[in-house]
FIKOLZA-1660 file (N, C-alpha, C; in steps of 0.1 Angstrom, whole numbers, plus 5000, padded with zeros to 4 digits):
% residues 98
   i   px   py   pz ch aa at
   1 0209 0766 6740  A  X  N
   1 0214 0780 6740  A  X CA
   1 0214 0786 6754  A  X  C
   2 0224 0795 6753  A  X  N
   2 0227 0802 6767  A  X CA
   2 0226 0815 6765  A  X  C
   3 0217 0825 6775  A  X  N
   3 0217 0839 6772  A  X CA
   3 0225 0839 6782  A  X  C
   4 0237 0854 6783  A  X  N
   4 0241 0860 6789  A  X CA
   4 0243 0876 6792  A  X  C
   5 0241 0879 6799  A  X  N
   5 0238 0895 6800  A  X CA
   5 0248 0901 6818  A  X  C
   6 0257 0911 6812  A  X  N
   6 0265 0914 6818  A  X CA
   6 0266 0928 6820  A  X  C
   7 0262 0938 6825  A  X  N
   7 0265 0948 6825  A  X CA
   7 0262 0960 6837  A  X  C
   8 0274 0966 6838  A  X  N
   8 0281 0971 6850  A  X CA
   8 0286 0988 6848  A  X  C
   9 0281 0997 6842  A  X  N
   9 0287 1010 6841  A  X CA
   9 0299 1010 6846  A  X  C
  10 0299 1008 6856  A  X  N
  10 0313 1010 6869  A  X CA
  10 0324 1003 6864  A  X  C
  11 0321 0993 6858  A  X  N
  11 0334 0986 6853  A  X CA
  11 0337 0984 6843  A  X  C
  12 0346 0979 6834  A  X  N
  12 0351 0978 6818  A  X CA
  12 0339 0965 6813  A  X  C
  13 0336 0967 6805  A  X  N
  13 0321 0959 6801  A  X CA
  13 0332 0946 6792  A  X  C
  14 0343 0946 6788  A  X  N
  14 0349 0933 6785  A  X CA
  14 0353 0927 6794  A  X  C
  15 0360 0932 6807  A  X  N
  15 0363 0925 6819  A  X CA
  15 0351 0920 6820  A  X  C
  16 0337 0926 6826  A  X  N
  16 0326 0919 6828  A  X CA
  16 0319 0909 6822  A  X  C
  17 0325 0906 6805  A  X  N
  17 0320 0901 6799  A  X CA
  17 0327 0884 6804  A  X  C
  18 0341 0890 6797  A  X  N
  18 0348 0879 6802  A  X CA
  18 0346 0868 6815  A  X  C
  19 0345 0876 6824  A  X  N
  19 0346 0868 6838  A  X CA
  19 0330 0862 6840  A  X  C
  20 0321 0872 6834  A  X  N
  20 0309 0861 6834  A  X CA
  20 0306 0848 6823  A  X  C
  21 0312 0852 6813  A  X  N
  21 0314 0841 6805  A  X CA
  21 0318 0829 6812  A  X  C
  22 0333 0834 6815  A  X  N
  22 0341 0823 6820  A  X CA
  22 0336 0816 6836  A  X  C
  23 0328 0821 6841  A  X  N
  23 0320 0816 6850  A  X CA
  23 0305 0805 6847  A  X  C
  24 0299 0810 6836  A  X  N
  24 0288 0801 6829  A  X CA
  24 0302 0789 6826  A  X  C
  25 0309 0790 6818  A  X  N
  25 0315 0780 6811  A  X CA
  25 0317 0769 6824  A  X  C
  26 0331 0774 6833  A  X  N
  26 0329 0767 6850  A  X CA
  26 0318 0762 6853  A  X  C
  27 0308 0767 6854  A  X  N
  27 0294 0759 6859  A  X CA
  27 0285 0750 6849  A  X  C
  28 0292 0748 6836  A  X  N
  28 0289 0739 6830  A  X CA
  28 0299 0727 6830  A  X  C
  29 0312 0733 6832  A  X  N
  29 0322 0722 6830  A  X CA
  29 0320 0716 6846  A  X  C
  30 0317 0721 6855  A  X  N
  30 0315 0715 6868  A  X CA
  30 0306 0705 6866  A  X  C
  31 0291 0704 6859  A  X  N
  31 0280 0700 6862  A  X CA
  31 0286 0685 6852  A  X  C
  32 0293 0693 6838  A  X  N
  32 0300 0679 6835  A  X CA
  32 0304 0669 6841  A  X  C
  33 0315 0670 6852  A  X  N
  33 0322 0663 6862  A  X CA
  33 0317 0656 6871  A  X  C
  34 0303 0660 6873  A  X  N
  34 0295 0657 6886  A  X CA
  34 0290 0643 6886  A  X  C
  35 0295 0634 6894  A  X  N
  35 0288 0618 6890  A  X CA
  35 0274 0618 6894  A  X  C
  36 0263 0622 6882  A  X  N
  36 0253 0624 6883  A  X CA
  36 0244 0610 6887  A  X  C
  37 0248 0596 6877  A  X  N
  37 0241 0586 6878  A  X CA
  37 0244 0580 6891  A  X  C
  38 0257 0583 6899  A  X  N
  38 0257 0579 6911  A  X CA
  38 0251 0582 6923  A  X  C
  39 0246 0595 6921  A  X  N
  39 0242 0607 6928  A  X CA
  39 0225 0602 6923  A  X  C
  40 0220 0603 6915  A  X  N
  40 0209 0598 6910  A  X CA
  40 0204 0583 6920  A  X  C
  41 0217 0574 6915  A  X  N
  41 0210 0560 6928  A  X CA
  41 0211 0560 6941  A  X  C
  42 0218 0566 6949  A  X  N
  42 0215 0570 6961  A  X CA
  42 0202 0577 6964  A  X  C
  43 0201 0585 6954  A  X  N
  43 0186 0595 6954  A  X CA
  43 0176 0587 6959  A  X  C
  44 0176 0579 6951  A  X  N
  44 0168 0571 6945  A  X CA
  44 0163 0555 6953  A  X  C
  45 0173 0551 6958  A  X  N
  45 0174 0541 6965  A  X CA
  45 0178 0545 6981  A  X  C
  46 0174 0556 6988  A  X  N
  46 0175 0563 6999  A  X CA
  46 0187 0566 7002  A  X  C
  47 0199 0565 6998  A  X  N
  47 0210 0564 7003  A  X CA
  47 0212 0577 7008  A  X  C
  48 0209 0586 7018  A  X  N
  48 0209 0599 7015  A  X CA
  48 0227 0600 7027  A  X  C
  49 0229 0594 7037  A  X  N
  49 0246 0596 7039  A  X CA
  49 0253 0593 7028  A  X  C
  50 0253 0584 7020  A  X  N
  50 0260 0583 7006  A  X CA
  50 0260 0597 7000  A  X  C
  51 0249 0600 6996  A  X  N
  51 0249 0606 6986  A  X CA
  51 0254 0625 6992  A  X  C
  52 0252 0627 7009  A  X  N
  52 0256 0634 7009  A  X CA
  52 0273 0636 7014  A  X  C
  53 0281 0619 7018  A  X  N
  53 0295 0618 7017  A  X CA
  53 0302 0621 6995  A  X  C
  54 0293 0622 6988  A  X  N
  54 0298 0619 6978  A  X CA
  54 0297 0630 6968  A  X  C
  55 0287 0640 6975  A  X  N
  55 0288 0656 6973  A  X CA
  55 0296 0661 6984  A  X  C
  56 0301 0661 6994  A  X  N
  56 0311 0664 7001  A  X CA
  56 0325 0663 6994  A  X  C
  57 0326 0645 6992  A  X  N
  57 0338 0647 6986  A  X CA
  57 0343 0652 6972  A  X  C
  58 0330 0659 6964  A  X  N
  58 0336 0664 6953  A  X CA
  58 0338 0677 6961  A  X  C
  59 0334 0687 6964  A  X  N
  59 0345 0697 6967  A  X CA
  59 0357 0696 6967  A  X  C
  60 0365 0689 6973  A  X  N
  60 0377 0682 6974  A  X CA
  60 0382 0684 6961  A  X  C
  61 0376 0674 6952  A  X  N
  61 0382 0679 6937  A  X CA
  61 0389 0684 6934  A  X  C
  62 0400 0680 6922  A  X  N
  62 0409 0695 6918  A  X CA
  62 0404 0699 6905  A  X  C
  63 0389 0708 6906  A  X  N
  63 0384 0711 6895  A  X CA
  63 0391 0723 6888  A  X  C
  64 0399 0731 6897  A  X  N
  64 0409 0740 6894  A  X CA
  64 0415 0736 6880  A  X  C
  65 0423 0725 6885  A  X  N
  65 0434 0716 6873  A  X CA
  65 0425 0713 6864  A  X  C
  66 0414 0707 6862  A  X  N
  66 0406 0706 6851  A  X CA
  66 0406 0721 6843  A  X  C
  67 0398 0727 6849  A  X  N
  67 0397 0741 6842  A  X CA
  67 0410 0747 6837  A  X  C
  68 0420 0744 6844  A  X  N
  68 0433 0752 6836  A  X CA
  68 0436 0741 6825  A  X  C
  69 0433 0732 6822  A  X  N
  69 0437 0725 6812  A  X CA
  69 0428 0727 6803  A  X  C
  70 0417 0728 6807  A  X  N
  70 0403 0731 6794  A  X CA
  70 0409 0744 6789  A  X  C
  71 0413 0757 6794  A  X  N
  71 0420 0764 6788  A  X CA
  71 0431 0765 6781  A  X  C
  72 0443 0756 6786  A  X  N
  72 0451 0759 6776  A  X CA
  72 0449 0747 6769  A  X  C
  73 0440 0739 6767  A  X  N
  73 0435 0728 6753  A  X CA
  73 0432 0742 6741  A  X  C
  74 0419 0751 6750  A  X  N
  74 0413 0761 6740  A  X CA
  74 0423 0771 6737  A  X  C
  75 0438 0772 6745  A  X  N
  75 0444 0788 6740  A  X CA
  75 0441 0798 6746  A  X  C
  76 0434 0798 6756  A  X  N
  76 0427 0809 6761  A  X CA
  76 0438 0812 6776  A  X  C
  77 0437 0818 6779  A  X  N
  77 0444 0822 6794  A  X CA
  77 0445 0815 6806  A  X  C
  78 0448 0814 6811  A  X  N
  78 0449 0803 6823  A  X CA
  78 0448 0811 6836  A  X  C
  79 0439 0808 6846  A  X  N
  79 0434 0810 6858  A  X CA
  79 0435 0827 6857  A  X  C
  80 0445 0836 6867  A  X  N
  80 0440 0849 6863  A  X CA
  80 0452 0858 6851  A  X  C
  81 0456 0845 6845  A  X  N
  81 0466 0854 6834  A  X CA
  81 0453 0858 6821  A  X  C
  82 0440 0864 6822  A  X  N
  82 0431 0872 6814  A  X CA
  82 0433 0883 6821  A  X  C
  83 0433 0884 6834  A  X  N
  83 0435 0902 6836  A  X CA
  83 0442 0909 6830  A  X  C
  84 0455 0909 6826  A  X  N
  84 0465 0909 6823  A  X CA
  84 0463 0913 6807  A  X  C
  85 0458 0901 6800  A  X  N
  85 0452 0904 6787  A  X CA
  85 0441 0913 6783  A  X  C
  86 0431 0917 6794  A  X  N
  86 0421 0930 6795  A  X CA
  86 0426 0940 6800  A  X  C
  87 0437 0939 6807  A  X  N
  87 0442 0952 6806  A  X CA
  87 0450 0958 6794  A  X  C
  88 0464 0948 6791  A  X  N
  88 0464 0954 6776  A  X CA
  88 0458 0959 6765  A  X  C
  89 0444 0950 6766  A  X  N
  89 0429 0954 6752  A  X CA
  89 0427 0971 6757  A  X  C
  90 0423 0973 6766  A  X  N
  90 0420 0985 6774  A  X CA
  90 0428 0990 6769  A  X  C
  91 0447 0993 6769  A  X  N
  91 0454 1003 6770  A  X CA
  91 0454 1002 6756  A  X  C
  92 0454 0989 6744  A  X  N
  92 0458 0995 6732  A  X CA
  92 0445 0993 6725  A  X  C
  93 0430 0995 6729  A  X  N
  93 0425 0993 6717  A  X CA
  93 0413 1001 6724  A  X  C
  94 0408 0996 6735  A  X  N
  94 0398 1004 6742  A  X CA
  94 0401 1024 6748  A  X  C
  95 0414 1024 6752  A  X  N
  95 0417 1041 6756  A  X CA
  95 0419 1044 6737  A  X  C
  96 0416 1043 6727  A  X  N
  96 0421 1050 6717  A  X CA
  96 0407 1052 6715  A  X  C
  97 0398 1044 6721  A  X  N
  97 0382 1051 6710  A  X CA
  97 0374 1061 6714  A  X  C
  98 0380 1065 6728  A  X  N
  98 0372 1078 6730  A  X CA
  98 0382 1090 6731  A  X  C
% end
């Protein structure tokens, strides 16, 4: 289980929700990706230029394209087309309750 707690007076507390969500999710789906057992035997077996050519070169990665595809697998928005959808919630659902 994951607690999350997001909150910002100053800003729309569903934007905030959203973007922290969708940031835990990224930092899971990253940790996914990560060749841990590789990273593990270098550890492990001294390799420490290995291991730190092999976290260098995942930056590189196009973890972008990963994440826009885990989204539109789930239907959910793609990269910053959610603003767009928090702003509409706001004008038709959020400005009517107060």
């Amino acid at each position: 289980h994951m607690g999350l707690d997001f909150f910002d007076a100053s800003i729309n507390r569903i934007g905030a929700y959203v973007v922290g969500t969708r940031a835990a999710q990224q930092a899971m789906l990253f940790a996914l990706l990560e060749p841990r057992e590789m990273l593990l035997k270098y550890e492990e077996n001294k390799q420490f230029f290995e291991r730190l050519a092999m976290l260098e070169l995942l930056k590189a990665k196009p973890f972008g394209a990963v994440w826009d595809y885990y989204c539109m697998k789930n239907d959910v928005p793609v990269a910053q087309d959610y603003i767009a959808e928090i702003q509409q919630y706001e004008r038709e659902v959020l400005s009517k309750r107060s």
